[in-house]
N, C-alpha and C positions, 0 to 999 in steps of 0.2 A: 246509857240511854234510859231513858225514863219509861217507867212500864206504868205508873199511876202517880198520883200526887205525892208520895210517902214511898216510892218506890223506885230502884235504880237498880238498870241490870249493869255486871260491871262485867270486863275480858281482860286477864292479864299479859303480861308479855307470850306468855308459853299457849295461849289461845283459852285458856278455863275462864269460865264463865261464874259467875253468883249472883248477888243479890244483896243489897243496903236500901233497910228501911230508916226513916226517920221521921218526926214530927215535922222538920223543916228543914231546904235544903237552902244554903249559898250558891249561885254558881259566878264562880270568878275564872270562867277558861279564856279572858283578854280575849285577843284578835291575829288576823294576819293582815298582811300587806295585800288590797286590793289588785286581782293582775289586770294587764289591759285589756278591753273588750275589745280587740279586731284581730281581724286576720295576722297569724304571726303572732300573737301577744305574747306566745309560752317561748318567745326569744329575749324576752327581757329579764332582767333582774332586776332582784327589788332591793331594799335599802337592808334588809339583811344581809342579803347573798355581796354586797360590794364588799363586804370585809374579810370576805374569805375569798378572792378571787386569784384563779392562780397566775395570772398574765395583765400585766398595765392593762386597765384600763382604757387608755387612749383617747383618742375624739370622744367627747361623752355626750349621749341626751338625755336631760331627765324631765321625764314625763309627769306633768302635776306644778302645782304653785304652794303647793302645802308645804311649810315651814321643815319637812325632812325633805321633799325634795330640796328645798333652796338651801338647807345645811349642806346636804350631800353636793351640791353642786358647789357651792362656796367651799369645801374641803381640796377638792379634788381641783377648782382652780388656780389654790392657793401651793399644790402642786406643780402646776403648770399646766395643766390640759386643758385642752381644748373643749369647753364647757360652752352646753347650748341650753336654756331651759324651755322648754314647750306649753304654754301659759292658755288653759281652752277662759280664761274671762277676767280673773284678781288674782293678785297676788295676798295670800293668805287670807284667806276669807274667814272672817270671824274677830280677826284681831284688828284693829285701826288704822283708819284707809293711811291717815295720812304719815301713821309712821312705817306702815307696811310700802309705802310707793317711795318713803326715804331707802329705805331697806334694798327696795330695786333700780334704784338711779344711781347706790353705793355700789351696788353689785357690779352693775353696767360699764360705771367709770373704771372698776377693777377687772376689767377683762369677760365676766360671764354676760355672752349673747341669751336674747331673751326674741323667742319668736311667739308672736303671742296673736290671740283669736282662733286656736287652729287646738288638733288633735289628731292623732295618729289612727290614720287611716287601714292601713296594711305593713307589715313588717317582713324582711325576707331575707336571706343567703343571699351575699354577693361578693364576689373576691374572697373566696374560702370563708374568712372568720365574721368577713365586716358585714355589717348589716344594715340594709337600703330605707329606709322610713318613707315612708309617704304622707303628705299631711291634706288635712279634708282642706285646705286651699287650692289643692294642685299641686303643691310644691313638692319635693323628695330632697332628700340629701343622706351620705355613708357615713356610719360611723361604728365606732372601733364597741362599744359599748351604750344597749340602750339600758337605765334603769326608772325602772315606772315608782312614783309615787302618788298615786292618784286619790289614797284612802286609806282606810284600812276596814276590813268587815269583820264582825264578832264568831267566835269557832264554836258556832252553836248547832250548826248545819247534821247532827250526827245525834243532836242529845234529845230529839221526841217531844222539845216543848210545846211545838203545835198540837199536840194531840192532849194537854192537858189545856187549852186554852188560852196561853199566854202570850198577850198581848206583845208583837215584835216588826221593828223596822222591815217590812218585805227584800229593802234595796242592801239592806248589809247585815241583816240578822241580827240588829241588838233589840235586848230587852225595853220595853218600854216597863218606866216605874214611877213610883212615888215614894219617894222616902226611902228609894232601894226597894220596896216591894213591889212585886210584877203583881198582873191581873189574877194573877193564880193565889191568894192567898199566903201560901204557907214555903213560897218560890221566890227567893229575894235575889239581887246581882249587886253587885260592884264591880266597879274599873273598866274599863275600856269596852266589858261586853255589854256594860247599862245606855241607853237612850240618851243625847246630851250630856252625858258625863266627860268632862275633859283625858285626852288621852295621858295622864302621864300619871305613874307607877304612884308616885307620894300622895294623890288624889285616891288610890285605890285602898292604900294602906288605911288613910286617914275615914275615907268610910266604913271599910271594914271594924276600922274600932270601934267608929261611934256607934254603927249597928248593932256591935254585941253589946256594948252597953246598952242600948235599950231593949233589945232581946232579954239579955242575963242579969243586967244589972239595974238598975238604981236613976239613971238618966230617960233624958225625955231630949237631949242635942240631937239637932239635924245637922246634918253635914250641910257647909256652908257652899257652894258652887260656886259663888260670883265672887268672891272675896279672897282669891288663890291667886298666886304670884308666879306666873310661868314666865320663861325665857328660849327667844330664840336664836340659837346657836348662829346666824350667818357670820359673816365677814364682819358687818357691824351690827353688833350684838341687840336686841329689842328685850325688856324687860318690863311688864305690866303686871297691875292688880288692878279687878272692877272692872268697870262698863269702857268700852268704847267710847269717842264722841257721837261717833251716830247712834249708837244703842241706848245711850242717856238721855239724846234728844227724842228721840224716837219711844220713850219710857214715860218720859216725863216730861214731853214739848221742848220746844227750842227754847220758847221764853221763858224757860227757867233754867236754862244751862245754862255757865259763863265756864268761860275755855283761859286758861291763865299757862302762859306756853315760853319758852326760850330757846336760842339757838346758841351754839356758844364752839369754842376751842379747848378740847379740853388740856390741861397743862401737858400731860401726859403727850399727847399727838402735837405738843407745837414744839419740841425737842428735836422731832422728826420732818426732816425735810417733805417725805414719801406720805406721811398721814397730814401732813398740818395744812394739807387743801381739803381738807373734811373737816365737816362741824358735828359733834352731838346736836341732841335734841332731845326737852323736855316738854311736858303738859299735864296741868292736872285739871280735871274735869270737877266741878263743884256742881249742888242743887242751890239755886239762889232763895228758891221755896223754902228752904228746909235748913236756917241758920248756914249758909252754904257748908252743906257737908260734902264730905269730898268723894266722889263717887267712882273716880278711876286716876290712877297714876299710873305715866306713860312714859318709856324712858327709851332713848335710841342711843349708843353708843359703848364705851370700854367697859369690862366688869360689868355689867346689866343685872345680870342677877345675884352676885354682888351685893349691888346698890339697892334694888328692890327688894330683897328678903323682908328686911326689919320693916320697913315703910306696910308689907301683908299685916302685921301685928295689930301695927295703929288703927289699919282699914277695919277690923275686926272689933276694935274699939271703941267705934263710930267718930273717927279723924275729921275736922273741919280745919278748911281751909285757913282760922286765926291759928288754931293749934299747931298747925304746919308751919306757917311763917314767924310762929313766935319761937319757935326752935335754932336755938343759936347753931348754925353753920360750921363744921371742921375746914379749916380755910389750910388751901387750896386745894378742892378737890371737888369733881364731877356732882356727887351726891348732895355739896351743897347745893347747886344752883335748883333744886328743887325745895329747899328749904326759902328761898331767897327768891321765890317766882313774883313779878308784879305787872309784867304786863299780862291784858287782857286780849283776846280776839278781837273781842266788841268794840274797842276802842281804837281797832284800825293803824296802830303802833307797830315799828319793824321788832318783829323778837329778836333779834341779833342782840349779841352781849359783846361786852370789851373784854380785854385780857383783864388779870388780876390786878 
């Protein structure tokens, strides 16, 4: 806990107490999993506790549209259970509507129920283990397991930063910063517990370095936020770098987006009887203002992140869209067809592609 700007009182496992001063602190204590706010909440588990559970799982609910719920629930149907996702408005918010609603029509077709407009109401004991949900529509229904994934909040609740003036989310306790540095001067964060900072581990590392280089060293790099290449785990996989289409359009006007997109089979899934009625799906977002530079790459299908890694590099490079298509293609495979994109949105063309 912080007793002044320069000061931290500390307590170790055996209850002794001291004191660490310093010119400046880090705090990188990440987050937990948000619980549910209603009646009953403290019956659900959350996406840590599924992995130590000592009894199936069973009929499962997962509460939330966040990309760990919709992994956890894609895991566990590919199981075989009985998988309902609980959806209060998008599915994954933040990341692309329109590859994030591929993501939920893939799910659907594969077995995972999605009840969506609704949020859990009250939670409760029924039939010894199983547990009864209520949803704010009216509705109810039993299940063997709920687990909540509705967020996660930063584990700041204990460390006295309000009392030094630092600026912090009210709703989940992250730091607000610039550049990693909070309102407090000499009080920096990284990873999961900073403001807008993307939740995943390699984002935390990567700031943490650059910080110390400008701290201790010789640089003057900011850590880059929009230009990180995440991937989501479902059933079929989503792999992106950059803006959104809407975040682009919405950045930088519609009339100067152009959207350059495919649908395609990839070789890999037409082997298969059981995958070869699904298609991937690609898109790359350009500035038509701006030598079209390419401002987000969008990837729906096998190995995704995989496939997107190298493509963060280029973004980082400042990648245009000639750059991209002048790139000769490893034939046959998924990653070409993103080298090889030409139709456009605007031009009102079916993106479907042929076989090889």
């Amino acid at each position: 806990t912080f007793k002044d700007k320069n000061t931290i009182e500390t307590v170790d496992k055996k209850g002794r107490t001291g004191t660490i001063t310093a010119s400046r602190f880090l705090v990188a204590v990440g987050g937990r999993p948000s619980p549910l706010n209603c009646e009953g909440g403290e019956l659900a588990v959350s996406s840590d506790d599924v992995f130590f559970l000592d009894k199936d799982p069973g009929k499962t609910l997962c509460v939330g549209a966040s990309y760990i719920s919709l992994e956890c629930a894609g895991f566990l149907a590919g199981f075989g259970k009985d998988v309902t996702v609980a959806v209060r408005s998008i599915l994954l918010r933040g990341f692309d509507r329109e590859c994030a609603d591929r993501i939920g029509t893939h799910m659907e077709e594969h077995g995972v129920k999605f009840k969506r407009g609704v949020t859990p109401s009250k939670l409760e004991k029924v039939e010894g283990d199983r547990i009864k949900v209520s949803f704010s529509d009216g509705s109810s229904d039993v299940y063997d397991t709920v687990l909540g994934a509705i967020g996660r909040s930063a584990d700041t609740a204990k460390l006295g930063l309000d009392k030094l003036g630092v600026t912090m989310n009210p709703n989940n306790g992250k730091i607000v910063c610039n550049h990693e540095q909070s309102s407090c001067p000499n009080i920096y964060a990284c990873g999961d517990v900073m403001e807008g900072c993307p939740e995943l581990t390699p984002v935390a590392i990567q700031a943490g370095i650059l910080l110390a280089g400008r701290l201790f060293g010789k640089s003057q790099e900011p850590m880059d936020y929009v230009n990180i290449c995440t991937t989501v785990f479902t059933p079929i996989e989503y792999s992106c770098v950059g803006l959104s289409e809407d975040d682009a359009k919405e950045q930088l006007g519609e009339k100067n987006i152009e959207v350059y997109h495919r649908e395609f089979l990839p070789l890999e899934w037409s082997l298969s009887h059981g995958r070869s009625t699904s298609n991937a799906f690609t898109k790359v977002i350009v500035d038509k203002s701006n030598d079209d530079k390419v401002l987000g790459i969008h990837y729906v299908g096998p190995n995704a992140g995989e496939i997107l890694q190298g493509y963060g590099v280029s973004m980082r490079k400042g990648l245009t869209f000639k750059d991209l298509v002048s790139t000769v293609g490893i034939h046959p495979t998924s990653s070409e067809e993103i080298v090889t994109l030409s139709i456009t949105k605007s031009s009102g063309e079916d993106a479907a592609a042929g076989g090889c």
